[in-house]
MARDOBA-721793 format. One record per atom (N, C-alpha, C): chain; x, y, z. Coordinates in steps of 0.05 Angstrom, whole numbers, padded with zeros to 5 digits. Atoms other than C-alpha are relative to their C-alpha. Layout:
BEGIN
A, X, Y, Z
...
//
This chain:
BEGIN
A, 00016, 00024, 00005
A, -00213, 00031, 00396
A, -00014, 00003, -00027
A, 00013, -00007, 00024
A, -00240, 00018, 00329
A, -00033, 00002, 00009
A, 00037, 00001, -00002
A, -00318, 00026, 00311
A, -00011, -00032, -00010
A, 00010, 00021, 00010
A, -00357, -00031, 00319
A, -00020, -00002, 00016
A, 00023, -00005, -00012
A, -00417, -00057, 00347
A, 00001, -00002, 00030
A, -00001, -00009, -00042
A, -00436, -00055, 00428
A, 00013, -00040, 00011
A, 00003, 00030, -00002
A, -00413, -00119, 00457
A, -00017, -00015, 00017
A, 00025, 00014, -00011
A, -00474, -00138, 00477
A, -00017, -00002, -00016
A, 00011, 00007, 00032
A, -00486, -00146, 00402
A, 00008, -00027, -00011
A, -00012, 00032, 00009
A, -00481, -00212, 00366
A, 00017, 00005, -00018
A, -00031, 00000, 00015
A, -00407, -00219, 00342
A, 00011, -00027, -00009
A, -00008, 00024, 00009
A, -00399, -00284, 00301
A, 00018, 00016, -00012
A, -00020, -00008, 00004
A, -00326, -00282, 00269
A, 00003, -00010, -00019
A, -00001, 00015, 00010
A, -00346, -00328, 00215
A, 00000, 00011, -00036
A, -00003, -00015, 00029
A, -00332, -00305, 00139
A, -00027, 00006, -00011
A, 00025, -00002, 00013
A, -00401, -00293, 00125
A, -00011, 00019, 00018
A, 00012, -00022, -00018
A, -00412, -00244, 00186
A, 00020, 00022, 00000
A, -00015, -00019, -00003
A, -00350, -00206, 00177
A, 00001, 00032, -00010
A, 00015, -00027, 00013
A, -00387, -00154, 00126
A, -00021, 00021, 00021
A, 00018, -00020, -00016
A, -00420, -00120, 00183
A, 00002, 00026, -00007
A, -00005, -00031, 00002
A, -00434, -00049, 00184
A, 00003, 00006, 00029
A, -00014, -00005, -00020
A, -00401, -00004, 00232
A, -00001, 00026, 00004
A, 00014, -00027, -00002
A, -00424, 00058, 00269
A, 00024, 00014, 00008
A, -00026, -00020, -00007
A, -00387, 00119, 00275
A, -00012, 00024, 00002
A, 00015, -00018, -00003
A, -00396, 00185, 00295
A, -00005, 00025, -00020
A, 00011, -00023, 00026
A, -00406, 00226, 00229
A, -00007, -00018, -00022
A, 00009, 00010, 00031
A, -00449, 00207, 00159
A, 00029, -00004, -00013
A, -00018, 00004, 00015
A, -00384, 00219, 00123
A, 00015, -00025, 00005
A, -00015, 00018, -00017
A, -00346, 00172, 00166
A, -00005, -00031, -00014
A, 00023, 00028, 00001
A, -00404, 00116, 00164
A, 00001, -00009, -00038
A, -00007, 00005, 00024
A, -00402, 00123, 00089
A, 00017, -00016, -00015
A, -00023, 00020, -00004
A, -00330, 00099, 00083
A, 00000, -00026, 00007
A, -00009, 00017, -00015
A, -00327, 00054, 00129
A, -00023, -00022, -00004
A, 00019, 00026, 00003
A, -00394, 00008, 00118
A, 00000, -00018, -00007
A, -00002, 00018, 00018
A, -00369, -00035, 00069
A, 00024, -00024, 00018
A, -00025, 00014, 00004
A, -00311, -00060, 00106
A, 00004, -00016, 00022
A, 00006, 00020, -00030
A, -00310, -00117, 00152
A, 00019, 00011, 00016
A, -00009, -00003, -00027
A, -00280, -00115, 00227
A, 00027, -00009, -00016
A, -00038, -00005, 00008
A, -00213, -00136, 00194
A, 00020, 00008, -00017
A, -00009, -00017, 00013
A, -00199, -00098, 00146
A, 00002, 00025, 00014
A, -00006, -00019, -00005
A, -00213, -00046, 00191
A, 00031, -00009, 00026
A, -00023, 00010, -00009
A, -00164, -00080, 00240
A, 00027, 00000, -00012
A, -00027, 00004, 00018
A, -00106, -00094, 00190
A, 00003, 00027, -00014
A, -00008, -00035, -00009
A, -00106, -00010, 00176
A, -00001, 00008, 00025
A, -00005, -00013, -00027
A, -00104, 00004, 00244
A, 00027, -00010, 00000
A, -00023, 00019, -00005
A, -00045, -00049, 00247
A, 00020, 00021, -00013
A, -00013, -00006, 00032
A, -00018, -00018, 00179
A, 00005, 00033, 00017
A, -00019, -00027, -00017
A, -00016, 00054, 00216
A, 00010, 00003, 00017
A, -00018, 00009, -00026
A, 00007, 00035, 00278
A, 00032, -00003, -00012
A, -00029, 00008, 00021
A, 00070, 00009, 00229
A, 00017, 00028, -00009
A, -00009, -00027, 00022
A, 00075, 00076, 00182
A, 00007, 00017, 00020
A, -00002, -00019, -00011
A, 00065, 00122, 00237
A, 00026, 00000, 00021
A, -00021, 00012, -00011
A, 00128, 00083, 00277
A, -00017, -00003, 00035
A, 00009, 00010, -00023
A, 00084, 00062, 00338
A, 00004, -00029, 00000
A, -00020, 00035, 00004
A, 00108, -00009, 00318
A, 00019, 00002, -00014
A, -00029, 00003, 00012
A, 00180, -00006, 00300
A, 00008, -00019, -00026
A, -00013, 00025, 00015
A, 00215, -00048, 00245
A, 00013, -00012, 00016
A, -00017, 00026, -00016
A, 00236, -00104, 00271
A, -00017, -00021, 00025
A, 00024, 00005, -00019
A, 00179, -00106, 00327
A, -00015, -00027, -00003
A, 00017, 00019, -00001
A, 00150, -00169, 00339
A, -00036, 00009, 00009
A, 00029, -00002, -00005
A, 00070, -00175, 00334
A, -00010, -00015, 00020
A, 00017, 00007, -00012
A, 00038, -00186, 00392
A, -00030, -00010, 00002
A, 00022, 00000, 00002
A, -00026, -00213, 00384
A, -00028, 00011, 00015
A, 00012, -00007, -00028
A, -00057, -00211, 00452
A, 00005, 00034, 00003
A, 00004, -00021, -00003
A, -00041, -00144, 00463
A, -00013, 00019, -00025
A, 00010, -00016, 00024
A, -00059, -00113, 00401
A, -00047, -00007, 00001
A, 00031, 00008, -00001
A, -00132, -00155, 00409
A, -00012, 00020, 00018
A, 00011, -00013, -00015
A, -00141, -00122, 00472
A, 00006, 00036, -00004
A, 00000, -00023, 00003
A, -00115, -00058, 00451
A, -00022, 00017, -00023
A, 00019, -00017, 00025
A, -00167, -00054, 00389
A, -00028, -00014, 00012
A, 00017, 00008, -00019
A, -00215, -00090, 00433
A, -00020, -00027, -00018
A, 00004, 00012, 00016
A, -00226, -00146, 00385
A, 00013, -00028, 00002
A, -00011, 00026, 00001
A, -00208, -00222, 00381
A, 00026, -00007, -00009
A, -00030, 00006, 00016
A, -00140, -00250, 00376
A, -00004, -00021, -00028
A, 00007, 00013, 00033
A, -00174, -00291, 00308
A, -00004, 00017, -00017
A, -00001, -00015, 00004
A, -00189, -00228, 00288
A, 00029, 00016, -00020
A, -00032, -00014, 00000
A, -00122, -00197, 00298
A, 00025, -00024, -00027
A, -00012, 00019, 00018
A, -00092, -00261, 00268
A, -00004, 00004, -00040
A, 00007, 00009, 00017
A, -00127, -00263, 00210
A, 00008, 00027, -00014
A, -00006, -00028, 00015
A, -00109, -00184, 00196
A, 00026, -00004, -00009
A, -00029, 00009, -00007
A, -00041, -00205, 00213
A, 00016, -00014, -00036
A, -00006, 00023, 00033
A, -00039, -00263, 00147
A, -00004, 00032, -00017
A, 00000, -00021, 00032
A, -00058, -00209, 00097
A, 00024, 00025, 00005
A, -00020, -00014, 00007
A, -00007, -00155, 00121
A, 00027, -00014, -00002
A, -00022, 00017, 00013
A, 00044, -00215, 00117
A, 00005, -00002, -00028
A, 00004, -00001, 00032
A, 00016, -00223, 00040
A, 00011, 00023, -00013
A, -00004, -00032, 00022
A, 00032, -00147, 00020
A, 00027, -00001, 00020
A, -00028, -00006, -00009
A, 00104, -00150, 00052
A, 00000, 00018, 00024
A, -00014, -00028, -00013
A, 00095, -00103, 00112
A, 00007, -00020, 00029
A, -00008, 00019, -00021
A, 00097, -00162, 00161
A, 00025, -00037, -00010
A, -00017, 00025, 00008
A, 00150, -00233, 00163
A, -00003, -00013, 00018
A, 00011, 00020, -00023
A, 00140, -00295, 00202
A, 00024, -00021, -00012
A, -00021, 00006, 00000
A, 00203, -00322, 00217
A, -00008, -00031, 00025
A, -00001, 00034, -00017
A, 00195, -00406, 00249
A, 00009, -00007, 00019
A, -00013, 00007, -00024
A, 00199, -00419, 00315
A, -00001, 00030, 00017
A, -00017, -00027, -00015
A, 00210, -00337, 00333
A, -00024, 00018, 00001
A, 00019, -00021, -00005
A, 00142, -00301, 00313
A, 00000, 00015, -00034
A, 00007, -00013, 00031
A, 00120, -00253, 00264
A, 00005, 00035, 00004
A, -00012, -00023, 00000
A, 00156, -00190, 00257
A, -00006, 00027, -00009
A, 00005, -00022, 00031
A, 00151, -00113, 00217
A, 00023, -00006, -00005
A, -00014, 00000, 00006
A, 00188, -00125, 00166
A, 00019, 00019, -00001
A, -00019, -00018, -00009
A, 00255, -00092, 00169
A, 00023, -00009, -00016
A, -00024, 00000, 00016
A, 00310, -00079, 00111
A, 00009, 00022, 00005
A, -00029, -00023, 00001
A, 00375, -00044, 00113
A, -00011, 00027, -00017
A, 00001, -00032, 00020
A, 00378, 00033, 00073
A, 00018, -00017, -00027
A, -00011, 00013, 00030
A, 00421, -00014, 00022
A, -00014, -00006, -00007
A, 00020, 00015, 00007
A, 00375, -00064, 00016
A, -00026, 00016, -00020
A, 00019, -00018, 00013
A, 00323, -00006, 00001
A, 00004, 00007, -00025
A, -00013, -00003, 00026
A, 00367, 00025, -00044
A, 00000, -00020, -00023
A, -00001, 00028, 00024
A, 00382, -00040, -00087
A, -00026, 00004, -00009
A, 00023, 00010, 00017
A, 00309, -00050, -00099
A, -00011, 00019, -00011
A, 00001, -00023, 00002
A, 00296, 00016, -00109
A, 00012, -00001, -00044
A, -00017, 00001, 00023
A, 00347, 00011, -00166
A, -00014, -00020, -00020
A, 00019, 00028, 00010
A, 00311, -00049, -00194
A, -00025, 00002, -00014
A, 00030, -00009, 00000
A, 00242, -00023, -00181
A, -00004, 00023, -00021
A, -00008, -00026, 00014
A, 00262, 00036, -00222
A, -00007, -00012, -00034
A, 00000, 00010, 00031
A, 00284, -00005, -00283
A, -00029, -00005, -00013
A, 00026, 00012, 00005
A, 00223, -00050, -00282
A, -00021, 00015, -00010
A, 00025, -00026, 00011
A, 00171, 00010, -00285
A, 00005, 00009, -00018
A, -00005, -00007, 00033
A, 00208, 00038, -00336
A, -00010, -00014, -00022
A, 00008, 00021, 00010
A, 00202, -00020, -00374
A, -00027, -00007, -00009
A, 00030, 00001, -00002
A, 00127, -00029, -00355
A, -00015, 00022, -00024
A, 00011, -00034, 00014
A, 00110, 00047, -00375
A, 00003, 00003, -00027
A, -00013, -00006, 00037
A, 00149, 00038, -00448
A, -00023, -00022, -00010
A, 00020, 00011, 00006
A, 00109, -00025, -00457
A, -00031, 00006, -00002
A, 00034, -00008, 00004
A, 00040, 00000, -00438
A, 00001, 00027, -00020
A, -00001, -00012, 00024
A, 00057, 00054, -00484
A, -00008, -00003, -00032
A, 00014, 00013, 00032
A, 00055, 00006, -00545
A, -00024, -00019, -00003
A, 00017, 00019, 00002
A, 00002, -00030, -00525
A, -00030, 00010, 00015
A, 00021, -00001, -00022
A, -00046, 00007, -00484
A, -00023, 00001, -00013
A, 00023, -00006, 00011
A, -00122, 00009, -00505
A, -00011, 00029, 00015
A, 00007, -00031, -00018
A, -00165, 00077, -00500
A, -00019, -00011, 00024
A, 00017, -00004, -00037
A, -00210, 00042, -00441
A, 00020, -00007, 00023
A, -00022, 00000, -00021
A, -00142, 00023, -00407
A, 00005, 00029, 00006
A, -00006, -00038, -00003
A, -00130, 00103, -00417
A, -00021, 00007, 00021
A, 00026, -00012, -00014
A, -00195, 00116, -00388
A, 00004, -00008, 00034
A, -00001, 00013, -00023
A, -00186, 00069, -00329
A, 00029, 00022, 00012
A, -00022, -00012, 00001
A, -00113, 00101, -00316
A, -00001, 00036, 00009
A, 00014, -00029, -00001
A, -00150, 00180, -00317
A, -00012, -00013, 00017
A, 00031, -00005, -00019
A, -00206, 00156, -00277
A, 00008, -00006, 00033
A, -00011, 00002, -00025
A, -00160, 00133, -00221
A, 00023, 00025, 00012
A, -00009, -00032, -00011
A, -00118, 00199, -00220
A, -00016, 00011, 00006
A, 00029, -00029, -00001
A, -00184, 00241, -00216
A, -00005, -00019, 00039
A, 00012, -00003, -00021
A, -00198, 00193, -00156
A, 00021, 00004, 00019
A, -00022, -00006, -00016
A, -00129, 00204, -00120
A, -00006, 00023, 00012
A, 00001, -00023, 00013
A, -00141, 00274, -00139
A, -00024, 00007, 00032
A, 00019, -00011, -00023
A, -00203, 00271, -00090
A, 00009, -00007, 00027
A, -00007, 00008, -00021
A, -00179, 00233, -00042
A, 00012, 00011, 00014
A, -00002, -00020, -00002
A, -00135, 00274, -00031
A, -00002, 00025, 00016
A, 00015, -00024, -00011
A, -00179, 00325, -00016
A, -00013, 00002, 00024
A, 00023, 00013, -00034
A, -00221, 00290, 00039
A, 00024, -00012, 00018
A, -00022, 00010, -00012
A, -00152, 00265, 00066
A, -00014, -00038, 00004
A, 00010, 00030, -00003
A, -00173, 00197, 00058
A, 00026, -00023, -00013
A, -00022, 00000, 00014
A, -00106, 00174, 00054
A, 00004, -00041, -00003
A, 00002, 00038, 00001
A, -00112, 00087, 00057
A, -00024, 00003, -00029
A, 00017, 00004, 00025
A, -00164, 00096, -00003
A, 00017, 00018, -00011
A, -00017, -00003, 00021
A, -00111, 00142, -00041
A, 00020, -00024, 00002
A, -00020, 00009, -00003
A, -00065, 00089, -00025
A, 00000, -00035, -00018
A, 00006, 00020, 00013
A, -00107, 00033, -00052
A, -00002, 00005, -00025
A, 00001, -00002, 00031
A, -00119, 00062, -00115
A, 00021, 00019, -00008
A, -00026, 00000, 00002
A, -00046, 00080, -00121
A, 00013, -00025, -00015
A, 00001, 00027, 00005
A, -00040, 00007, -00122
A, -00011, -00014, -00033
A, 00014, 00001, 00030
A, -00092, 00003, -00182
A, 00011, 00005, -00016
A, -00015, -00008, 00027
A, -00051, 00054, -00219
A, 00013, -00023, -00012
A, -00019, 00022, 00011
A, 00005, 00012, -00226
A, -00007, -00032, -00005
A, 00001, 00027, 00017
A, -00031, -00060, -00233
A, -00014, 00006, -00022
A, 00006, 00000, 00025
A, -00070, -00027, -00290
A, 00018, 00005, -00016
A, -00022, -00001, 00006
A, 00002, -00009, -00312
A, 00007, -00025, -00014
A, 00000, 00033, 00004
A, 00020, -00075, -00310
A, -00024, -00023, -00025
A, 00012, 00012, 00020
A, -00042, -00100, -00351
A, 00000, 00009, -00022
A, 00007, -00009, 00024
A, -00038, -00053, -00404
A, 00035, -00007, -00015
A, -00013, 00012, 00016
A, 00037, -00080, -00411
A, -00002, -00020, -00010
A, -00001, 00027, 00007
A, 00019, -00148, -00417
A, 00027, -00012, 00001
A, -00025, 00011, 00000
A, 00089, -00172, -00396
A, -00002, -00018, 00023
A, -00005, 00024, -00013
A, 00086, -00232, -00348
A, 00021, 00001, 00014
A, -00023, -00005, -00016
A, 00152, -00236, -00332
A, 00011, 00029, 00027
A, 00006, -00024, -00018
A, 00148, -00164, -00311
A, -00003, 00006, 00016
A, 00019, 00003, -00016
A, 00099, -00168, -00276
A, 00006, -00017, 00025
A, -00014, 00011, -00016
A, 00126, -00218, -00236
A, 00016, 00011, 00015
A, -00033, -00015, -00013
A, 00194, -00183, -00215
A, -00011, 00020, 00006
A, 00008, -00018, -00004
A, 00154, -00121, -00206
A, -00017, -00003, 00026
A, 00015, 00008, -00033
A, 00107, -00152, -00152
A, 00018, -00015, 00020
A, -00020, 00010, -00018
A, 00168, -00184, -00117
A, 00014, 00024, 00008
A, -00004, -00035, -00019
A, 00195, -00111, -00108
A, -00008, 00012, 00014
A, 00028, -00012, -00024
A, 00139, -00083, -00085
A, -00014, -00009, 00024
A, 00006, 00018, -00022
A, 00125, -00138, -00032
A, 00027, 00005, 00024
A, -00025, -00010, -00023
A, 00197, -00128, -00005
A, 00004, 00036, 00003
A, -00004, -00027, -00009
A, 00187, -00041, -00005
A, -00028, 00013, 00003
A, 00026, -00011, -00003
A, 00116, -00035, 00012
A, -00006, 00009, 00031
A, 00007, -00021, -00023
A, 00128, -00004, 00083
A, 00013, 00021, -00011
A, -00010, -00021, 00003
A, 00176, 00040, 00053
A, -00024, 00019, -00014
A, 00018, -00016, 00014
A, 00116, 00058, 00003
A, -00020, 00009, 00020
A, 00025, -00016, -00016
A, 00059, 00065, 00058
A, 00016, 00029, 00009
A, -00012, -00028, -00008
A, 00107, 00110, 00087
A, -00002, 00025, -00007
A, 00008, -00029, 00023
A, 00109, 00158, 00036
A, -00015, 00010, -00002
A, 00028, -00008, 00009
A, 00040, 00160, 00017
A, -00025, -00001, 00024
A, 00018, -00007, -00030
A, 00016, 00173, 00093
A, 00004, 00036, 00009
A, -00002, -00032, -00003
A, 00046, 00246, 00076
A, -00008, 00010, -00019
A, 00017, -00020, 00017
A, 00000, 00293, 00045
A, 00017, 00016, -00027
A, -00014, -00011, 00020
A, 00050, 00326, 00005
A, 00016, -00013, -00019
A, -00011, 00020, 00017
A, 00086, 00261, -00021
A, -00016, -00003, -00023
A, 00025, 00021, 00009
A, 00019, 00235, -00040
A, -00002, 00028, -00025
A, 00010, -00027, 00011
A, 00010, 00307, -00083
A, 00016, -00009, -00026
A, -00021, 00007, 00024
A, 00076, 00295, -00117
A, -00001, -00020, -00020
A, -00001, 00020, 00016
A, 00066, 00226, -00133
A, -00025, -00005, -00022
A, 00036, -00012, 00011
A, -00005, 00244, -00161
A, 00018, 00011, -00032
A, -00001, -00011, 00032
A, 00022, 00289, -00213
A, 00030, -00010, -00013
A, -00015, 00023, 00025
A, 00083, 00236, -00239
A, -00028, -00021, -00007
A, 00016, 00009, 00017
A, 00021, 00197, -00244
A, -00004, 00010, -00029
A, 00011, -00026, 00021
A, 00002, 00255, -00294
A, 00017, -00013, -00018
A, -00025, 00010, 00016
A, 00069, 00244, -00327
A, 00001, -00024, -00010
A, 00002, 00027, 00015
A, 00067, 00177, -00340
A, -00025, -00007, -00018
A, 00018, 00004, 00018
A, -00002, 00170, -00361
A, -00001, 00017, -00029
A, 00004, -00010, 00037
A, 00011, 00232, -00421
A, 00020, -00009, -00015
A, -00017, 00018, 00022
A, 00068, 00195, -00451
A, -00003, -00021, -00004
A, 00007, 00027, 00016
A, 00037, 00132, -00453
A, -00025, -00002, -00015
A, 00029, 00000, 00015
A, -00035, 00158, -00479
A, 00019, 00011, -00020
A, -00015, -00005, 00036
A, 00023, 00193, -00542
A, 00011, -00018, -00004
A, -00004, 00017, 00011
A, 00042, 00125, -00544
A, 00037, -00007, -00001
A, -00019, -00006, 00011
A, 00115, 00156, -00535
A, 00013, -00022, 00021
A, -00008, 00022, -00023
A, 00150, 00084, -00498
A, 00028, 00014, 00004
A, -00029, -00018, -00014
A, 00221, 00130, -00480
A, -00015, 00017, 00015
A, 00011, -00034, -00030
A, 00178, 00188, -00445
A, -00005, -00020, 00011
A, 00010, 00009, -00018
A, 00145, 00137, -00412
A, 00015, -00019, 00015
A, -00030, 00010, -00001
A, 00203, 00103, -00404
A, 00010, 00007, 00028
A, -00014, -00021, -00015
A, 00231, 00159, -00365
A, -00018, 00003, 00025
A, 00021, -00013, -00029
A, 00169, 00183, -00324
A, 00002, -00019, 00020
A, 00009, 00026, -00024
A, 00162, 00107, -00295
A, 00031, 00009, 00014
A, -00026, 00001, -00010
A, 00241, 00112, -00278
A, -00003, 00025, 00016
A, -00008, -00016, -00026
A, 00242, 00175, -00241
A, -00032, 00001, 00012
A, 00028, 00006, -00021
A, 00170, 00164, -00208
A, 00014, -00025, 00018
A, -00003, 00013, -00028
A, 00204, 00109, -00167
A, 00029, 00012, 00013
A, -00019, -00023, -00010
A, 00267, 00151, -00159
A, -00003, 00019, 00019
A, 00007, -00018, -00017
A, 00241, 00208, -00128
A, -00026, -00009, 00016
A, 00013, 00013, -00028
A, 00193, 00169, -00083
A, 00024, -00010, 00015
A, -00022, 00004, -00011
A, 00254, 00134, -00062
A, 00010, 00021, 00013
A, -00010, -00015, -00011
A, 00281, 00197, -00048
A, -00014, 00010, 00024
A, 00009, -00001, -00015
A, 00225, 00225, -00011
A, -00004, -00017, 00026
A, -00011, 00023, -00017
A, 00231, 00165, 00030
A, 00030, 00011, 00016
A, -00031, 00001, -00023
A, 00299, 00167, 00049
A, 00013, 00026, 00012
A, -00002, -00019, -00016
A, 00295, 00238, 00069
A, -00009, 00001, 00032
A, 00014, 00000, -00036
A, 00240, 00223, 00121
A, 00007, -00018, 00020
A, 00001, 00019, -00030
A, 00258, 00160, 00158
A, 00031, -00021, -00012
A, -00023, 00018, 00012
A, 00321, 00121, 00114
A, 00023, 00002, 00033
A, -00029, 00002, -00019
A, 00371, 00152, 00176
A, -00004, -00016, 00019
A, -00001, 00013, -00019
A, 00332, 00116, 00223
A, -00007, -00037, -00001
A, 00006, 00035, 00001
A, 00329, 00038, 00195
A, 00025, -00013, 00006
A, -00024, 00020, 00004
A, 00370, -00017, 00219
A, 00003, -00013, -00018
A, -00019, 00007, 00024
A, 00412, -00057, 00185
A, -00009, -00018, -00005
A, 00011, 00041, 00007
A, 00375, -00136, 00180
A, -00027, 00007, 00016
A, 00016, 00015, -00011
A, 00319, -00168, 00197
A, -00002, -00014, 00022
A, -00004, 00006, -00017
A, 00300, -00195, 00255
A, 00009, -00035, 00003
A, 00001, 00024, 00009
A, 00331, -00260, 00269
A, 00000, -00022, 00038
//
């Protein structure tokens, strides 16, 4: 059951009460967690339920049960529901429900292949273009991986994972890019939670961060070139070691 208040606490559901704070049983915990309304913490519970394979690909979302299983409103649940639709890990197919999304090991592959280019691409560009407080920003989010890390706080390495690469993206200034790059990443963003729910992935992918960021602070757009291209390579790989044998083939239809 997540942490929240007693329910014999006043629980309006209304966007202006959803910032509550939320007790837990350690300071460190409470720390974290204060900032973040009842559905955010909902839609990570959802989001590990997914990664960890306690909801299958392909799995239809239940609402009702999930409400009562996190002990929380099916408006609630809903509303977590829309935003993991938005980042690709859920599909809502008309007339049938709303599914985990679920692509073939081709499918993966292909975008993979794609996803690959694009970064490349990205990485060479922010190379010729980057400024030193883009640099700064870029360092200052490895250092916090770096901690995160450390405290296993693995949904905040995961968000500013995320950062890396849209400050990537800004310091190319490519539009088009940018575009085709967030259409990738919308269709392989369970494959990515995946990854980056194992401690040792999350390590690896940390220091191609490294990599990419020192050939684009020397400005060198082929190293960086390179780093972006095998940074989605060898995630891919790591991927399709751990769970690629076990995906079906389509979507649910």
């Amino acid at each position: 059951m997540l942490d929240r208040p007693p329910k014999n606490a006043s629980l309006h559901e209304s966007p202006g009460d959803r910032n509550m704070m939320v007790s837990t049983n350690t300071a460190q915990s409470l720390a974290i967690r204060r900032e973040k309304s009842l559905t955010t913490q909902v839609a990570e519970e959802i989001e590990r339920m997914i990664t960890s394979g306690s909801i299958k690909p392909g799995e239809r979302i239940n609402e009702k049960h999930l409400a009562d299983r996190l002990d929380v409103s099916r408006g609630i649940v809903r509303e977590a529901r829309r935003g993991l639709e938005h980042s690709g890990l859920l599909i809502s197919i008309p007339h049938k429900g709303v599914f985990v999304r679920r692509v073939s090991p081709e499918e993966l592959e292909e975008n993979n292949d794609m996803r690959a280019l694009v970064t490349g691409f990205i990485c060479a560009e922010a190379a010729k273009k980057i400024s030193v407080e883009q640099l700064r920003r870029l360092q200052d989010l490895i250092d916090a991986m770096d901690t995160y890390l450390q405290d296993d706080h693995y949904q905040e390495y995961y968000q500013a994972n995320i950062e890396f690469h849209d400050a990537l993206l800004e310091a190319a200034g490519h539009q088009r890019a940018a575009s085709i790059y967030n259409q990738l990443v919308a269709e392989s963003n369970l494959a990515r939670k995946i990854v980056l729910s194992n401690h040792d992935h999350m390590i690896a992918s940390n220091s191609e961060h490294r990599d990419i960021l020192d050939a684009v602070s020397r400005g060198d757009a082929e190293a960086a070139r390179h780093a972006g291209e095998l940074h989605v390579k060898q995630g891919y790989e790591r991927f399709r070691q751990q769970v690629v044998p076990t995906l079906n083939a389509s979507d649910p239809a």
